[in-house]
N, C-alpha and C positions, 0 to 999 in steps of 0.2 A: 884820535883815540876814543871819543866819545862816539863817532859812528862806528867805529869796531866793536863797543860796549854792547853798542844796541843790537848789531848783526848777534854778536855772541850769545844776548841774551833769547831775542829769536829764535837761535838753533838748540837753545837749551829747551824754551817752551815747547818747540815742534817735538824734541827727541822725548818731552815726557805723555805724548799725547798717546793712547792706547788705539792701536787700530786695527777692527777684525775686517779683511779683506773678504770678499765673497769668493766664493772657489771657483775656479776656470768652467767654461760654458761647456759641459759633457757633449753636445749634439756636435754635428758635422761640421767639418771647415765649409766654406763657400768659397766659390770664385775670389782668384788672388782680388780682381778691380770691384767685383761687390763689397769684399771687406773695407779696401782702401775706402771707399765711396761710402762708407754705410753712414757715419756721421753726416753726411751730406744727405744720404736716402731720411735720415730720421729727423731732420730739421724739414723735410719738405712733406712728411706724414704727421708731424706735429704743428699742424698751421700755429696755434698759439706763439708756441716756441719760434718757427721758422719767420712772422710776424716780427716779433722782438731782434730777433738776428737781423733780418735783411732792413730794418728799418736804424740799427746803430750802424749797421753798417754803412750805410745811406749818411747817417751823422758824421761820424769816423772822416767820412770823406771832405768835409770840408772844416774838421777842430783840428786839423795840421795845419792850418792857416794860421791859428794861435803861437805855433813857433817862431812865426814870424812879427807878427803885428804887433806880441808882446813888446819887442823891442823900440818898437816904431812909437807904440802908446809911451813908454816909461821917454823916448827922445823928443817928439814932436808933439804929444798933447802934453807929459808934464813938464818937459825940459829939463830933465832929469838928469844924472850918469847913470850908463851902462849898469853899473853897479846896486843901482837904487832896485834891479831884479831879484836883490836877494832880500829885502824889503815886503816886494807883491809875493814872492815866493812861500815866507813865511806865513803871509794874510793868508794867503790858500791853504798854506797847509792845517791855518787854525778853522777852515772854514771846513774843512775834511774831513778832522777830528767830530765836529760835531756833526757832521753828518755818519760820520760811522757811529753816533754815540746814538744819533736819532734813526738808523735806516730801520731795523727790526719793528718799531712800533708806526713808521709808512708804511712799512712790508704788509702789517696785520688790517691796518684799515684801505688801503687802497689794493692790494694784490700786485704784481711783479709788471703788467703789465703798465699799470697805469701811475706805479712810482717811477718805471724808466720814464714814462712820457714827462712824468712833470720833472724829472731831471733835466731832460732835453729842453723842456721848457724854461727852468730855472736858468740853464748854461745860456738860453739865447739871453734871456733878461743881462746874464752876468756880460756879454759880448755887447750889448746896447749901451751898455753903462762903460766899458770901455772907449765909448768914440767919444767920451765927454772929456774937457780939458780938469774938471778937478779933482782934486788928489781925494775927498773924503767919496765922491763916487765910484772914480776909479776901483778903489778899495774897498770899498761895499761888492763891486761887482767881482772881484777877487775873491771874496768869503763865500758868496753866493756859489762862483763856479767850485769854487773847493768843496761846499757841502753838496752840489750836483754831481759831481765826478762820484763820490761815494755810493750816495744813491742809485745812481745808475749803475753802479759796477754792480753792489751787495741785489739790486733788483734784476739784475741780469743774468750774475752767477747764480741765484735762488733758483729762475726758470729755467735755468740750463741743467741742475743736479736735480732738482724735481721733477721735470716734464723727461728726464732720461735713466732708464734700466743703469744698471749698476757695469753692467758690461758691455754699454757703451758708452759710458761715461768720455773715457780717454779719447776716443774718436769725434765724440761731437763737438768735444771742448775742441781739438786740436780744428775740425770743420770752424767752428766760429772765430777761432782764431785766427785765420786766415779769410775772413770775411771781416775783420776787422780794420788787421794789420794791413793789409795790402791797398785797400784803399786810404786809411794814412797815412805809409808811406810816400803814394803818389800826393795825396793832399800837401806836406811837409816837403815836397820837393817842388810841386807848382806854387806853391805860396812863397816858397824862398823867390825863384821866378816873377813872381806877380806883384812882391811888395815893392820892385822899383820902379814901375808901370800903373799903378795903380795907386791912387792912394788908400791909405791904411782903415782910413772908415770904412770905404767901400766895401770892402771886403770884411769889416767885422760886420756891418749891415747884411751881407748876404751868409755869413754863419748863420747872423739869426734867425733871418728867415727860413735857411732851410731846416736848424735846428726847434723852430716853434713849427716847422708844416711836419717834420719827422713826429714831435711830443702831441701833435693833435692827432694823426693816426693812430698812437696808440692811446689815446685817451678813450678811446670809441670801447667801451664793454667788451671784453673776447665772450666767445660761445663756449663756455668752459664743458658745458657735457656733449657739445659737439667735438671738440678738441680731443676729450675724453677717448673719444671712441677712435678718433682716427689716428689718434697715438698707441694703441693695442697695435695697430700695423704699420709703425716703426720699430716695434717689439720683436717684431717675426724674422730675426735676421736669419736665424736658425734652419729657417722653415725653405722647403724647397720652393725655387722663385716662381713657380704658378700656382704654389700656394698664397705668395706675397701680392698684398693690394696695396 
């Protein structure tokens, strides 16, 4: 009942929000596979942007491991019951909260790119701190990935609705969507796979690593007025295609 409170109140907040839609793109249809494509054309004309995308997705690809190892931490580093997940579950969720409470004021001093990196960064700390057998780091490293998850998401979706036109919003979002999902999925389905083969450090040891080599590439400065310009020609969907760079 109390989770249907909170759906309920959700749909009430959403339905009082006022939204002025921008009106449909007056210029020419294009090619059916240009349109399909154009989310994908505009993530690779916005290096910034396209940077940010293919480097979570790079992430993405090995935090489906976490589906698994979870269980393995709360059985064989704490000795725990199954049950005790709903325990770390909550620590994350309180670790979340504060990170949505703090993303806007990382957003202002670091920029989008280089608060996803230190999220990436923060999640591997959080993954280090899992292969330890005690319960107060365990859970340390639980608060930590829950205020990362935030960060990364509210630093991600910023660069996504910012570095993109209003009408092609829906398109890019759905483009990184599927450079997300897709390689989690396979990560979530080889980690089920690999956690009886492997032990379970292993494999939170190589999260980190690829999740601190992901948050150190994007650490590195973007060229924001280089970005600048070559985002004007992810803009041109309209434009006939030898007009498009």
């Amino acid at each position: 009942m109390l989770d249907t409170a909170t759906f309920a109140a959700a749909v009430a907040a959403l339905a009082s929000i006022r939204v002025q839609e921008s009106p449909p793109d007056p210029g020419p249809r294009q090619p059916f596979r240009r349109e399909l494509t154009a989310g994908f054309h505009h993530l690779h004309d916005t290096p910034m942007l396209g940077r940010i995308a293919l480097v979570v997705a790079v992430a993405f690809s090995v935090l489906g491991f976490l589906e698994s190892t979870d269980f393995a931490v709360i059985d064989h580093g704490l000795h725990r019951p199954a049950s005790f997940f709903g325990v770390l579950n909550s620590v994350q969720g309180a670790g979340s909260v504060l990170g949505g409470l703090t993303a806007a004021l990382v957003l202002r001093r670091l920029g989008e790119a280089r608060t996803v990196g230190l999220a990436l960064a923060l999640d591997a700390a959080g993954a280090l701190a899992l292969t330890q057998a005690s319960l107060r780091v365990v859970l340390a490293g639980f608060v930590v990935m829950g205020l990362a998850v935030s960060w990364l998401l509210v630093g991600y979706a910023t660069a996504r609705q910012r570095l993109t036109p209003p009408r092609l919003q829906g398109r890019v979002t759905s483009a990184t969507d599927v450079l997300i999902n897709g390689p989690q999925t396979v990560s979530i389905a080889l980690g089920a796979l690999l956690i009886d083969l492997v032990d379970y450090r292993i494999l939170l040891l190589s999260i980190a690593a690829v999740l601190l080599a992901c948050g150190g590439v994007l650490g590195i400065r973007p060229r924001q007025a280089h970005d600048h310009r070559r985002q004007q020609a992810g803009r041109q969907l309209t434009a006939p295609d030898d007009q498009t760079t």
